[in-house]
Structure formats: structure tokens, C-alpha cells
C-alpha positions as CSV (number, residue, x, y, z in Angstrom):
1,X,-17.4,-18.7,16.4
2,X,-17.4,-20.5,12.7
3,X,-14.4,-18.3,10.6
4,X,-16.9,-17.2,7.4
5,X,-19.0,-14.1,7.9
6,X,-21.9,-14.4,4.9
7,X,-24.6,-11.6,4.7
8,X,-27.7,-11.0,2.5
9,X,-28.6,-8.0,1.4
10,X,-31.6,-7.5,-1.1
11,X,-29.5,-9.0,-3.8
12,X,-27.7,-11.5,-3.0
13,X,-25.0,-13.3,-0.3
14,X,-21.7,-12.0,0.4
15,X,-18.9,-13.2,2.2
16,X,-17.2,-10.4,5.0
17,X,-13.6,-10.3,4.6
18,X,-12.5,-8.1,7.8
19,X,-8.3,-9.1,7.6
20,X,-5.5,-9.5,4.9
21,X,-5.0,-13.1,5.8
22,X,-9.0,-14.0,4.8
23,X,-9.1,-12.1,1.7
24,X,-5.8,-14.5,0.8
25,X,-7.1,-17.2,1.8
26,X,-10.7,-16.8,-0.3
27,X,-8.2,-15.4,-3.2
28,X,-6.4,-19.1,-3.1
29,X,-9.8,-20.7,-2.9
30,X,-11.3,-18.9,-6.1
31,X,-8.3,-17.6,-8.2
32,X,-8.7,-20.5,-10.5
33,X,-11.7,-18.7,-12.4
34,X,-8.1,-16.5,-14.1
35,X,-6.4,-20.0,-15.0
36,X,-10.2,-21.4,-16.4
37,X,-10.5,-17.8,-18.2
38,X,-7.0,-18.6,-20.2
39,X,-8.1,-22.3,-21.1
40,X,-12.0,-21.0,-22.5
41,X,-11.3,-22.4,-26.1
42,X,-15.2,-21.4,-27.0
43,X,-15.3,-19.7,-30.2
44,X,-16.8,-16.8,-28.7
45,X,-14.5,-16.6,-25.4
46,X,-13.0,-13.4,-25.9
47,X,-16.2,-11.6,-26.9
48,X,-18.1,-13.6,-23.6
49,X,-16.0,-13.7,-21.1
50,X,-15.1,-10.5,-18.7
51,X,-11.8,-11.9,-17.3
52,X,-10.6,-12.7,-21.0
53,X,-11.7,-9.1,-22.3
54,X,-10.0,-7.0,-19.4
55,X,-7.0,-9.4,-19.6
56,X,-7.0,-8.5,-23.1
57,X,-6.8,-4.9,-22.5
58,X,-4.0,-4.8,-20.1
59,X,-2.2,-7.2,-22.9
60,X,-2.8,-4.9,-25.6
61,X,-1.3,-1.4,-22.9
62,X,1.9,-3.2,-22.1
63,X,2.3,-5.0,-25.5
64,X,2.6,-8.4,-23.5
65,X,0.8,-11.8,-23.8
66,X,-3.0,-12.5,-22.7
67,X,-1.3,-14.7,-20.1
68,X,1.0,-11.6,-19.1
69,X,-2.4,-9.4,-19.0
70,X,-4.3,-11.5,-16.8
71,X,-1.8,-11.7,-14.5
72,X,-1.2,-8.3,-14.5
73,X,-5.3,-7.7,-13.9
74,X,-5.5,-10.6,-11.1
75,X,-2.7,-8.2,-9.5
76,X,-4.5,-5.2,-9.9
77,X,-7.7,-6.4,-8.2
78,X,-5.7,-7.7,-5.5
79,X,-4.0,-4.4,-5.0
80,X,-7.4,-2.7,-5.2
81,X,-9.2,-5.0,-2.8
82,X,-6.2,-4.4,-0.1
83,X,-6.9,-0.4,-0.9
84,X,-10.2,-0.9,-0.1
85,X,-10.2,-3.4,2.5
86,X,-6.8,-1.0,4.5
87,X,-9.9,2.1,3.8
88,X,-13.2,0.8,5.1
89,X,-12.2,-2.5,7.1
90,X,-14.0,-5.0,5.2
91,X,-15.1,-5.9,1.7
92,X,-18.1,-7.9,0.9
93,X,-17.4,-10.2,-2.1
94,X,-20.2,-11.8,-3.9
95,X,-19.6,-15.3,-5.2
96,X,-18.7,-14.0,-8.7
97,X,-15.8,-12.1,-7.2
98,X,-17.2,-9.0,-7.4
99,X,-17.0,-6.7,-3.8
100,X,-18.7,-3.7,-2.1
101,X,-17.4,-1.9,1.2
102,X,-21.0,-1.1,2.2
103,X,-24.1,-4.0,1.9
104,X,-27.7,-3.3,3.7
105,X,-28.4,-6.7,5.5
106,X,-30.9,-8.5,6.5
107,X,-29.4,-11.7,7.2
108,X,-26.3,-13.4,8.1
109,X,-25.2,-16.4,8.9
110,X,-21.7,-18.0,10.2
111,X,-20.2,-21.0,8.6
112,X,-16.6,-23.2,9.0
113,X,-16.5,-23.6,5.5
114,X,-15.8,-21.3,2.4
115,X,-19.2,-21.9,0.9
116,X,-22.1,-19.3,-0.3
117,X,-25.0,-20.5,1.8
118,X,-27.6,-20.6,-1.8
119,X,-25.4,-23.7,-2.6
120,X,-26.8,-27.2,-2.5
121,X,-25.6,-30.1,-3.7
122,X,-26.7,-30.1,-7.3
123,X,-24.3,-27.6,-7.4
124,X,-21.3,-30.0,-6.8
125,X,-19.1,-30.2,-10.1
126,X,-16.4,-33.3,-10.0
127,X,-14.0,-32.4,-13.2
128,X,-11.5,-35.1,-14.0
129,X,-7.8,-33.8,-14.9
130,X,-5.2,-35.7,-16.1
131,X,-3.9,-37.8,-19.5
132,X,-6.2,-36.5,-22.5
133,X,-8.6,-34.9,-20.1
134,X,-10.0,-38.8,-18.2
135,X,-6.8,-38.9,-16.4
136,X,-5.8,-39.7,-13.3
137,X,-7.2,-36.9,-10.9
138,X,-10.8,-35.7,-9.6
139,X,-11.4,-32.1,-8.6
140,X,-14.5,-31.1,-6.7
141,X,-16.0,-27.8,-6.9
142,X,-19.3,-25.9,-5.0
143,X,-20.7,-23.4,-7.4
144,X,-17.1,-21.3,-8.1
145,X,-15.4,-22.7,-4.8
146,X,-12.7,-25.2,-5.0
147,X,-13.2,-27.9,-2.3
148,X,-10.0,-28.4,-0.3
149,X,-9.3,-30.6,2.8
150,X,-6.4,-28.9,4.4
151,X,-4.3,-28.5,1.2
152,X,-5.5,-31.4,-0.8
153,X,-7.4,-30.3,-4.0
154,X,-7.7,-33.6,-6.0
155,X,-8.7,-36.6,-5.5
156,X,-8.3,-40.3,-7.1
157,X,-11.6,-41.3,-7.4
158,X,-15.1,-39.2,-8.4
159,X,-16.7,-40.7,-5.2
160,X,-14.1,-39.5,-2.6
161,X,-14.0,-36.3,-4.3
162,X,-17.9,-35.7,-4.4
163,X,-17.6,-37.2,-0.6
164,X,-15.4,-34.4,0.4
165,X,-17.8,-31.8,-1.5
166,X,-21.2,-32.8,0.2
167,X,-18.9,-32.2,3.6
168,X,-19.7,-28.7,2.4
169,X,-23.4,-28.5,1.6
């Protein structure tokens, strides 16, 4: 049996997290959406983006920093999510992070990889990371998943990193 559980409901896919050790590993995989959150330098970021606003709020309860408050609010899904998950023994996330205990399928699929099945690969991103932003690292991304072979997450050129990303799609 493949290791990812996706179902479709009316609305959209979800993965099935049924164990502590899957919801950590799918938290490692998309937790970078909090660092990306604390780098938006849009003008408009914390009126736009929902990470930045709650992270804001917890800031603002405990008097700390915005870094301090989005830690605090990544730590308070987590705890939540383990609630829920320790409750109803499974949570569905959707591939914005957001989760349900209860989903009405009527379709589901198994796959190896950490990938929502409505992905293709026109939705392969290759960001480049490194000295002034063209530096010296390539980072491949699937929609809001981080592609990562065993534990490597960059790569030296844009072709083997896009090579490793269509291994998903």
C-alpha cells in the first residue's frame, strides 16, 4: 500500500493523517508557508495575508515580536491538530493547511508521494536561493509542497531540481 491517503469530497482533495508521525512528517513538508509569511515584504502583507494577521495577534497578547507570534501560532495549530487528531483518529487537511475531522467522499486515491493529486506540472515552482537572491541553490516546489529526496531540499542546478519535481507529477 502507497503511504498518502487523499480523498475528495464535493469541495476539494484532502490528505488523511491517521498517526502523529504523518501529521509531522506533512508539518515538515509544508511549515515553510510560516517562514514565507515573515519574509512577504508586499506593501499590503499584513492586511492580505492570514498567517501574518493571526501572528500579529498573538504578537500584540504577549507583547513579543511578529516572529515570536508566529511561532507561538504554528505551536498552537500543532497543539490543536494533535487534540483533534488524539479525538477523532484522523484529520483531513486540505492543501492550504486548513483540516476537518469529518469529509463526505467520493473518491480516493493512494499515492507514495506527498503530493495533492489536482497538481500537474505547470504547477512546479524552481525558486533560486542564495547570494542577492541568484545564488547558488535551487528549490523545487508542487503547488505548496516542498519537494524532498530523502532529506535533500535544494539543488545546484534549476534542471535537476525541476527533474526531481516532475518525479512527483
Amino acid at each position: 500500500m502507497e503511504r498518502w491517503k487523499f480523498i475528495k469530497d464535493n469541495n476539494c482533495w484532502y490528505i488523511e493523517i491517521s498517526d502523529i508521525e504523518q501529521l509531522n512528517e506533512y508539518r515538515k513538508a509544508t511549515d515553510y508557508r510560516f517562514e514565507k509569511a515573515l519574509c512577504d515584504t508586499s506593501e499590503n502583507a499584513l492586511e492580505t495575508n492570514k498567517y501574518l494577521q493571526l501572528a500579529r495577534i498573538y504578537a500584540q497578547k504577549s507583547g513579543n515580536s511578529l516572529a515570536d507570534g508566529m511561532i507561538e501560532l504554528s505551536e498552537k495549530m500543532y497543539k490543536t491538530q494533535v487534540d483533534n487528531l488524539l479525538n477523532y483518529g484522523v484529520l483531513y487537511l486540505n492543501e492550504s493547511g486548513g483540516y476537518n475531522t469529518i469529509v463526505n467522499p467520493i473518491k480516493h486515491l493512494y499515492k507514495d508521494k506527498l503530493v495533492f493529486p489536482n497538481y500537474t506540472k505547470e504547477d512546479i515552482r524552481i525558486p533560486q536561493w542564495g547570494q542577492e537572491a541568484k545564488g547558488n541553490h535551487y528549490y523545487a516546489y508542487i503547488g505548496k509542497i516542498q519537494v524532498m529526496d530523502r532529506d535533500v531540499i535544494k539543488w545546484d542546478t534549476y534542471k535537476e531540481a525541476y527533474e526531481q519535481a516532475l518525479k512527483y507529477v
